[in-house]
N, C-alpha and C positions, 0 to 999 in steps of 0.2 A: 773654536766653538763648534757643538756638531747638536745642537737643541736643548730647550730649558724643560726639566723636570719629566713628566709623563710624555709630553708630546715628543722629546727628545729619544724618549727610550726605545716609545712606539716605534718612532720611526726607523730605529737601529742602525744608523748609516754613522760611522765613526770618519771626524775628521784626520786621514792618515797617509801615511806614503808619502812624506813632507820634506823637501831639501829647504834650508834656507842658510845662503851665506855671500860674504863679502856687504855684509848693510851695516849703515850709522844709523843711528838715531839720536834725533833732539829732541831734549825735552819733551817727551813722548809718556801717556800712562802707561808706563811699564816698556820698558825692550825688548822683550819677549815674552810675552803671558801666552798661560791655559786657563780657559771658564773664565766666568765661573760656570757659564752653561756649556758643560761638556756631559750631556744626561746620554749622546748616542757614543760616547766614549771619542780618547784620542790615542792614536797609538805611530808609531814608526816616524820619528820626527828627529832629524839632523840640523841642530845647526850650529854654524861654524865660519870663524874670520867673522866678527861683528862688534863693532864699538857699541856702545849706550852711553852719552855722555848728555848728564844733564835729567834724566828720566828720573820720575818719581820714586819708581822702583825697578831694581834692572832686571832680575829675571823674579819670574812672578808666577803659582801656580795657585789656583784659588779656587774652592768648592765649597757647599754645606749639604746639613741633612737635608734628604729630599732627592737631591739632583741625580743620584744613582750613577752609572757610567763608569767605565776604567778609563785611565791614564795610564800610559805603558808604553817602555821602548824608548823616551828620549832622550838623546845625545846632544850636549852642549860639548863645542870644544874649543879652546882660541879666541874666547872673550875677553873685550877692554870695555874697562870701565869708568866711569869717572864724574863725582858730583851729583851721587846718588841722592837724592831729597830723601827716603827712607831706608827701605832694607836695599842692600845690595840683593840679597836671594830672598826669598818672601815665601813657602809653604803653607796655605791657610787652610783650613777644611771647618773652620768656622766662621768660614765670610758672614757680613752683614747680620751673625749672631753676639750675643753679649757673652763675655769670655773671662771666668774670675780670677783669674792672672797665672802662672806656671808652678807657684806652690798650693794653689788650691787644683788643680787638673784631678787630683787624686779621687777627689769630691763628686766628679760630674758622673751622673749615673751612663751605663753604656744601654744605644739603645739596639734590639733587634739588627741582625743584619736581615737585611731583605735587597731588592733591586732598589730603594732609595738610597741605599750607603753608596757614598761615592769612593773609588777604589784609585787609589795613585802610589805607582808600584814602577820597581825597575829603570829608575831613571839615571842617569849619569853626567857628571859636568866635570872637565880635566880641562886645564889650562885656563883658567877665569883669575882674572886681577883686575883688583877697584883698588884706587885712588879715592879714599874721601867718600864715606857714606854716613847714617845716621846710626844702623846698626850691619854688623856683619851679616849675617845669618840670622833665621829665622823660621823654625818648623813647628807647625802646630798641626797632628792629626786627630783622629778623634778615638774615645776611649775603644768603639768598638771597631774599629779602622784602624789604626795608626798608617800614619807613610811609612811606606815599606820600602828595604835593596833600593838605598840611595848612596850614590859612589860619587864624594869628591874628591878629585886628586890633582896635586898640583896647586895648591887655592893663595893665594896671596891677598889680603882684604885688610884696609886702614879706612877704620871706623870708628864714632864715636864709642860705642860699646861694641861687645864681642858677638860670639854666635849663641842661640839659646833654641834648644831642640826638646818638643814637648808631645808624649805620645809620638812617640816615633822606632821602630825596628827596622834593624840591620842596616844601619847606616854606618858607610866606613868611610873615615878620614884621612888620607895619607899625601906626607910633603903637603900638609899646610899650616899658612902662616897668615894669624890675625894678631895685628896691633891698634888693639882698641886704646880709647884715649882713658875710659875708668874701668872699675870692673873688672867680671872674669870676662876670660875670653873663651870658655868653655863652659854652658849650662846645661845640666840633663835632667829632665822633669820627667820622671814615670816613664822611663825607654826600656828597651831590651837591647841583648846583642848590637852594642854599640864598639866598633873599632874601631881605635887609634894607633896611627905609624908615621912616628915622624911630625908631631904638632908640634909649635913653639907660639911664646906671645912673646911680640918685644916690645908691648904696649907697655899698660900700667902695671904696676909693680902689686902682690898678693897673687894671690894662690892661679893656676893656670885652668886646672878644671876642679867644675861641683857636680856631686851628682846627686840626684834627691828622689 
């Protein structure tokens, strides 16, 4: 966290230059989250060798309009997971907003950028395996935002359902492997420059990815 909304921006002091590794967690809100007050921005953030077992959601990054600030620079690497309660990975940029589901995204008007757009950009996660969650993946940015240059590699996730990326650019996926229990394992709602190398579902049987 580095401040909520105006007072956060004013103050300009980004929470950054961050090592975190060798930690478990139980049963924890979230095993790693950003924000959702990150209005003085977060950036330069390693972490790596860390269980979540048992957490709501395991890695977690969550903003709305208003909060302004960038997110940038961080490195996930060598994550275990397991008995996720929701999303194994969670991208939200409509926290605590009402959201009319991934085929209507197309709908929502885009507003102004200005310093409330919250900016989460450049982030990376290689080596992450979950055991058991509710959904794989999860990316929701906003129309005049999207989450941008997100690199997962190496992904292995058994989940109720698959991964679903909504307003999201240059996101690349490589050597990864969801076995959701229904469903695609792949959804893309209003993205760009989306790359895949090397995906597979050896979940449920129909189509592997949709894109809309």
């Amino acid at each position: 966290k580095s401040g909520r909304n105006e007072n956060g921006r004013k103050r300009g002091t980004p929470a950054e230059n961050v090592v975190l590794w060798d930690c478990t967690v139980y049963h924890g809100h979230g095993g790693f989250v950003v924000g959702s007050e990150m209005s003085g921005g977060v950036r330069n953030v390693l972490v790596r060798n860390c269980e979540f077992l048992g957490t709501d959601v395991g890695i977690r990054f969550k903003s709305t309009r208003g909060r302004g600030g960038v997110v940038e620079n961080i490195y996930l690497e060598d994550i275990r997971m397991k008995d996720i309660a929701t999303d194994a990975i969670r991208f939200n940029l409509f926290y605590q907003q009402k959201f009319p589901g991934p085929e209507k995204s197309l709908e929502i008007p885009a507003d102004p950028v200005t310093e409330e757009t919250p900016r989460f950009q450049n982030i990376s996660m290689k080596n992450i395996f979950c055991q058991g969650a509710k959904r794989a993946i999860f990316m929701q940015g906003l129309p005049e935002m999207p989450v941008r240059q997100v690199v997962f590699e190496n992904i292995a996730i058994s989940a109720d359902s698959g991964i679903t990326c909504i307003l999201s650019d240059e996101v690349s996926f490589k050597n990864v492997t969801v076995l959701p229990q229904k469903g695609l394992a792949f959804g893309f709602y209003n993205g760009s420059n989306i790359s895949l190398e090397n995906v597979s579902n050896l979940g449920s049987k129909g189509r592997l990815i949709k894109l809309y």
